[in-house]
Every structure is written in structure tokens, then in C-alpha cells.
MMTF fields as JSON, N, C-alpha, C and O atoms, coordinates in Angstrom:
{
  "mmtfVersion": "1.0.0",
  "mmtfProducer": "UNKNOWN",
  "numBonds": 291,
  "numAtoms": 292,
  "numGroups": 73,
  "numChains": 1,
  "numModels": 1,
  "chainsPerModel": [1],
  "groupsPerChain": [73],
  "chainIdList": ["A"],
  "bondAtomList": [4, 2, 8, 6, 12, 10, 16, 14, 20, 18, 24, 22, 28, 26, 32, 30, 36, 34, 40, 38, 44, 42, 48, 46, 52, 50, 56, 54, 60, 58, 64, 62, 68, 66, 72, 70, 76, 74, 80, 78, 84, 82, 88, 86, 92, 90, 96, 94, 100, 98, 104, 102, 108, 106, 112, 110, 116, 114, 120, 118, 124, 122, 128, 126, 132, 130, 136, 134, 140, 138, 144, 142, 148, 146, 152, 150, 156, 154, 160, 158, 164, 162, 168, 166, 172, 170, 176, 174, 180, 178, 184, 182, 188, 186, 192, 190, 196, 194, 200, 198, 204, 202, 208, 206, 212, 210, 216, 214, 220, 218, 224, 222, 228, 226, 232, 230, 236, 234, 240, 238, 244, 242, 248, 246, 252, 250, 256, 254, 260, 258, 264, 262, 268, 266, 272, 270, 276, 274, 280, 278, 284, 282, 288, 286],
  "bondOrderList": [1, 1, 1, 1, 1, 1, 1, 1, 1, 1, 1, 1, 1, 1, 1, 1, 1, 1, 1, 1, 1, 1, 1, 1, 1, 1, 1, 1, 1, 1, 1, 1, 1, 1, 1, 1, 1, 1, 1, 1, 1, 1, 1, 1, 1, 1, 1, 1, 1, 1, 1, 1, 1, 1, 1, 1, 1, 1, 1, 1, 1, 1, 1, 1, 1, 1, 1, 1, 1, 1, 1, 1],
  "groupList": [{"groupName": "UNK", "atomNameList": ["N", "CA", "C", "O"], "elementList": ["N", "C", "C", "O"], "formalChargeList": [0, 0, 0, 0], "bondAtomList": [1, 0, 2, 1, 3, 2], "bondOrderList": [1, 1, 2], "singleLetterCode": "X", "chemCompType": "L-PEPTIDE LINKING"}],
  "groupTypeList": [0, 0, 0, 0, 0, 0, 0, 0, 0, 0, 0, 0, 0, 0, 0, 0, 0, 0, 0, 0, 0, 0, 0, 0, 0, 0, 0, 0, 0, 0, 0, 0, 0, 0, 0, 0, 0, 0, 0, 0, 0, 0, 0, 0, 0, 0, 0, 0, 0, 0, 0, 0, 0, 0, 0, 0, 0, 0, 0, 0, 0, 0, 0, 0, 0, 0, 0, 0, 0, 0, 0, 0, 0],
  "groupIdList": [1, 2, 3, 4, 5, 6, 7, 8, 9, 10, 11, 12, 13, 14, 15, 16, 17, 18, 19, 20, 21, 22, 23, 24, 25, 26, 27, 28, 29, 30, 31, 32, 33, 34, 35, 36, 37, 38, 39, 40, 41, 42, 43, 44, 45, 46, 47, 48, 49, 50, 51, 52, 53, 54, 55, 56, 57, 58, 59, 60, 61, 62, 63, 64, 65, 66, 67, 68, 69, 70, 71, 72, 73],
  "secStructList": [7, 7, 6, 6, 6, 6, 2, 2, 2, 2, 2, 2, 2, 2, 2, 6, 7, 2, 2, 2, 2, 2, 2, 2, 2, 2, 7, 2, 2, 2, 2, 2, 0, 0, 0, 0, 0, 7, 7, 7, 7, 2, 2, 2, 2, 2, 2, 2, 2, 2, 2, 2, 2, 2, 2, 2, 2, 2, 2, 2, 2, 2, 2, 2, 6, 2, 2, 2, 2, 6, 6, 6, 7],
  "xCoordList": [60.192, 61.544, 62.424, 62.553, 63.105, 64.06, 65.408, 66.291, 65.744, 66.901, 68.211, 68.917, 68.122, 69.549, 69.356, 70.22, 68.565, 68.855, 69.228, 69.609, 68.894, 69.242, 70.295, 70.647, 71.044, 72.411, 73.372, 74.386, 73.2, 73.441, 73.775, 74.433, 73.345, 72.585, 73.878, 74.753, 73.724, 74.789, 76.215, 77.048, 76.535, 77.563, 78.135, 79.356, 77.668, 78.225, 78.582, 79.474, 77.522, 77.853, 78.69, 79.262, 78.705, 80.218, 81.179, 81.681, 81.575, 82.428, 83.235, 84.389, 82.016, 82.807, 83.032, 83.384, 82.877, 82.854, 83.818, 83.183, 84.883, 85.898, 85.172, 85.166, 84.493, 84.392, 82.968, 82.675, 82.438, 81.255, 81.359, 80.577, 82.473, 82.872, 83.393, 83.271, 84.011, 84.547, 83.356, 83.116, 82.895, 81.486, 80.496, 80.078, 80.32, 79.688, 80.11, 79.396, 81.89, 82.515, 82.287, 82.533, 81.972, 81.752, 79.868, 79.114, 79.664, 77.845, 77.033, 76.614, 77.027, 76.44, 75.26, 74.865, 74.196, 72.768, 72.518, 71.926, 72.93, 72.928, 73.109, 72.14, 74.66, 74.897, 73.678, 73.288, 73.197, 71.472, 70.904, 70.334, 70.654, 69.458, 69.436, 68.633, 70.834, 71.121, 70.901, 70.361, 71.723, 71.302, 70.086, 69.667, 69.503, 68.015, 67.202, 66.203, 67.148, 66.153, 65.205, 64.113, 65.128, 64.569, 64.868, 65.741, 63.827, 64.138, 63.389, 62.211, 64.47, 64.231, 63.501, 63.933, 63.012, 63.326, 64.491, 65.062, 64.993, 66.268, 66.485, 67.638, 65.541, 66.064, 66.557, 67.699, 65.57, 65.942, 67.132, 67.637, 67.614, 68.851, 69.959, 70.725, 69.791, 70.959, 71.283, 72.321, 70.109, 70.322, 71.063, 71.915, 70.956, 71.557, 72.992, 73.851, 73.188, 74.56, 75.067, 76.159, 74.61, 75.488, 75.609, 76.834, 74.905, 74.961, 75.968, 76.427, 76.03, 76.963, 78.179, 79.038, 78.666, 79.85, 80.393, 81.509, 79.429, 79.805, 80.318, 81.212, 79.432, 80.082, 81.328, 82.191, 81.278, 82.582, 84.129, 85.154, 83.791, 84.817, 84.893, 86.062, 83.961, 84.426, 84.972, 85.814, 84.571, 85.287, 86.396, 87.182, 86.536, 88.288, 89.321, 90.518, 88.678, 89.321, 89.661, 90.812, 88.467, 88.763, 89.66, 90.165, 90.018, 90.577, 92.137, 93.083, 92.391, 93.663, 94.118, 95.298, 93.274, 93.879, 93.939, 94.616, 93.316, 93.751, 94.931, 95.585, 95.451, 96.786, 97.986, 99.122, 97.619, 98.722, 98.602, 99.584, 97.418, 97.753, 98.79, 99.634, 98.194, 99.132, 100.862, 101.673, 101.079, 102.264, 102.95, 103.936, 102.393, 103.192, 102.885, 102.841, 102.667, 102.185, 103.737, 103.923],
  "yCoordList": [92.277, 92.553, 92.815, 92.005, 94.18, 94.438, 93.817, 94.462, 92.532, 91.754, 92.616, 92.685, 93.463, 94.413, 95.145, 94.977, 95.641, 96.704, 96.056, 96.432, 94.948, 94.158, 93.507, 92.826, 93.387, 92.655, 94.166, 94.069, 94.921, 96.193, 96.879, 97.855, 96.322, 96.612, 95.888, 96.369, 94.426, 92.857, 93.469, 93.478, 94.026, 93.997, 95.594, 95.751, 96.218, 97.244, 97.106, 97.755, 95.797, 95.438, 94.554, 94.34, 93.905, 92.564, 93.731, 94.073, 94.652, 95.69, 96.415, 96.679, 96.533, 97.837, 96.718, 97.284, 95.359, 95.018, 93.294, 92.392, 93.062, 92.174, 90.654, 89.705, 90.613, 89.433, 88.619, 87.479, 89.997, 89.862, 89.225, 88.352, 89.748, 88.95, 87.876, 86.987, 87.664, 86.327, 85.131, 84.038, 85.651, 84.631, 84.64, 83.58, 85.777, 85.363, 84.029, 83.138, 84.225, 83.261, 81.824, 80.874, 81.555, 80.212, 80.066, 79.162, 80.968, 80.511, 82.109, 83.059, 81.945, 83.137, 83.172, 84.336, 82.244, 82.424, 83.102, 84.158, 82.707, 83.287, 84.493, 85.238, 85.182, 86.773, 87.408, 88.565, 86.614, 87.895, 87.61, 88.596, 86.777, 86.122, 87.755, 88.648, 87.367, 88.439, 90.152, 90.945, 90.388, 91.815, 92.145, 93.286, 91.429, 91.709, 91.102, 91.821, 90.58, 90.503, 89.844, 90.032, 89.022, 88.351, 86.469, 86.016, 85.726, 84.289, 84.007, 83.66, 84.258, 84.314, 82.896, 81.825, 82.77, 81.426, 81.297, 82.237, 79.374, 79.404, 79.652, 79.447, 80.126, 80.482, 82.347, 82.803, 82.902, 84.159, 84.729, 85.834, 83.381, 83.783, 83.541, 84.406, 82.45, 81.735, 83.008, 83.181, 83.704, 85.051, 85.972, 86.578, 86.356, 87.187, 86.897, 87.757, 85.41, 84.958, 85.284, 85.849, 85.085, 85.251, 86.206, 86.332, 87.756, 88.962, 89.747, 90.888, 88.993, 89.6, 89.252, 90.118, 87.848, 87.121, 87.927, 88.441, 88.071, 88.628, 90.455, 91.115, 90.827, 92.483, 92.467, 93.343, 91.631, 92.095, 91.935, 92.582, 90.458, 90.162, 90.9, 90.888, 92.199, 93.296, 94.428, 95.205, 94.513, 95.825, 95.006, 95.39, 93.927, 93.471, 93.555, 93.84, 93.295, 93.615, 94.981, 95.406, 95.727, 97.103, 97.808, 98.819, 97.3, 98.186, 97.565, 98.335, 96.329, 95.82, 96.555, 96.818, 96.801, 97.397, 98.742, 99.467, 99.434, 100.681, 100.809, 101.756, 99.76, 100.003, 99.6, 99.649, 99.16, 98.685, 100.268, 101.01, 100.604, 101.556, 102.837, 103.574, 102.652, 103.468, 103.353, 104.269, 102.102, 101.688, 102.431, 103.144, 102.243, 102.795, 104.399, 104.833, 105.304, 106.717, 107.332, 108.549],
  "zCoordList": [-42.021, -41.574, -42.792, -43.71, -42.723, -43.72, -43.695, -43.131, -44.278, -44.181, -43.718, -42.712, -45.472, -45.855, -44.146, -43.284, -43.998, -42.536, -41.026, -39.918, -41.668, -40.28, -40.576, -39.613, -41.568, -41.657, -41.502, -40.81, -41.851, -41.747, -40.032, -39.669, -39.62, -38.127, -37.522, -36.801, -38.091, -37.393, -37.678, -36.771, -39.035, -39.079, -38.536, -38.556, -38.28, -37.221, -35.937, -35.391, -35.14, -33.901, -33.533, -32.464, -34.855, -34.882, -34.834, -33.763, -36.531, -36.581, -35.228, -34.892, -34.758, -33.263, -31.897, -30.862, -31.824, -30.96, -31.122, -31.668, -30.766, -31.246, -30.842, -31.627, -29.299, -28.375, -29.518, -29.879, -29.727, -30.234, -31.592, -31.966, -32.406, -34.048, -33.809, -34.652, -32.794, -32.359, -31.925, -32.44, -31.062, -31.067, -32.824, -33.29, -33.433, -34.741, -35.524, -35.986, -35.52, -36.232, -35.473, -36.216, -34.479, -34.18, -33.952, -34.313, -33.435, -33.272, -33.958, -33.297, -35.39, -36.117, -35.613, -35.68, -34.962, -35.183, -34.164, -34.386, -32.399, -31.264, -31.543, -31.399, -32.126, -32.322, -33.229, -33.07, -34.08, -34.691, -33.971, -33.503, -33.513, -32.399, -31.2, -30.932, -30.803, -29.646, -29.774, -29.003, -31.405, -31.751, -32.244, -32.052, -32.787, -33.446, -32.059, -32.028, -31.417, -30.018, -30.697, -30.161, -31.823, -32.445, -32.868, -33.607, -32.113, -32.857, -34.025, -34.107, -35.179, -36.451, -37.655, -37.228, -38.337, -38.965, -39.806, -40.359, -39.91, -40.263, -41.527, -41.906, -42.49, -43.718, -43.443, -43.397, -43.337, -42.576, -42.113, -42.314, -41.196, -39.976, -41.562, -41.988, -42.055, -43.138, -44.4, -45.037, -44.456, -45.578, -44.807, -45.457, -43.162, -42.592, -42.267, -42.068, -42.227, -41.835, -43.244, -43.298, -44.072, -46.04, -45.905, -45.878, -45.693, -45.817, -44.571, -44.514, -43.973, -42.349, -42.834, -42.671, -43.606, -43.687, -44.869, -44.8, -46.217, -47.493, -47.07, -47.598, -46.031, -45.912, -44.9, -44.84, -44.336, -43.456, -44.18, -43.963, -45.424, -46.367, -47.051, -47.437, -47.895, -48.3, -47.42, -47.87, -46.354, -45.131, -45.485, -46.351, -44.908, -44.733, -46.17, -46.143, -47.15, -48.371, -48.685, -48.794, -48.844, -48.666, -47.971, -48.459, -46.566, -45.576, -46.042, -45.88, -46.557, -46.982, -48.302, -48.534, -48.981, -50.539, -50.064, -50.793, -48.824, -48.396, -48.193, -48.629, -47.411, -47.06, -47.731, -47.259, -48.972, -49.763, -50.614, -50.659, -51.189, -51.651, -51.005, -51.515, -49.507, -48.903, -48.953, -48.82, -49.159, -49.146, -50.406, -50.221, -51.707, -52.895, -53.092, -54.243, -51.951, -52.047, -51.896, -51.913]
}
């Protein structure tokens, strides 16, 4: 199993789907559990929860310094 492609995978379906990032943030393992159709082992799931949590905190950073930049245009 390719970790990166499957955290890749998580964080598009959290991304486009609000109810769905909302459940990640309280029960992360169920939401890969659910998108990968896979019961993972817990070191596995714990690299995918670091990698789901670490990219969405860069989307969200990113999309914030977008808009500040926008601000001083």
C-alpha cells in the first residue's frame, strides 16, 4: 500500500466534503477506514492520520497567505 497515495486520496475526500472533515477531526481512523475500504494496522492508520493532518494544515495556510496577499494587491 502506497501511504503518500492514500493520504492523498483522504485528503481530497475530507477537502471536498465538510461533514466528512468534521468527522476526521473527532474519529480520524473510521474516516480512512471508510475511504480506503480498508482495516488498516495502527501504525499505518497513525502515518495516514500525520499525513492527512500535516496536508490539510498546509492547504489551510496556503489558502490564508493567498488571501492576505490578495489584500495588499
Amino acid at each position: 500500500m502506497d501511504i503518500k497515495e492514500q493520504i492523498h486520496k483522504i485528503v481530497e475526500e475530507v477537502s471536498k466534503n465538510p461533514d466528512l472533515k468534521e468527522q476526521f477531526e473527532k474519529e480520524p481512523v473510521k474516516v480512512i477506514e471508510k475511504v480506503t475500504g480498508v482495516d488498516l494496522p495502527d501504525d499505518v492508520v497513525m502515518k495516514i492520520i500525520d499525513g492527512v493532518k500535516a496536508k490539510l494544515t498546509v492547504d489551510n495556510v496556503s489558502k490564508v497567505a493567498d488571501a492576505l496577499k490578495g489584500m495588499f494587491k
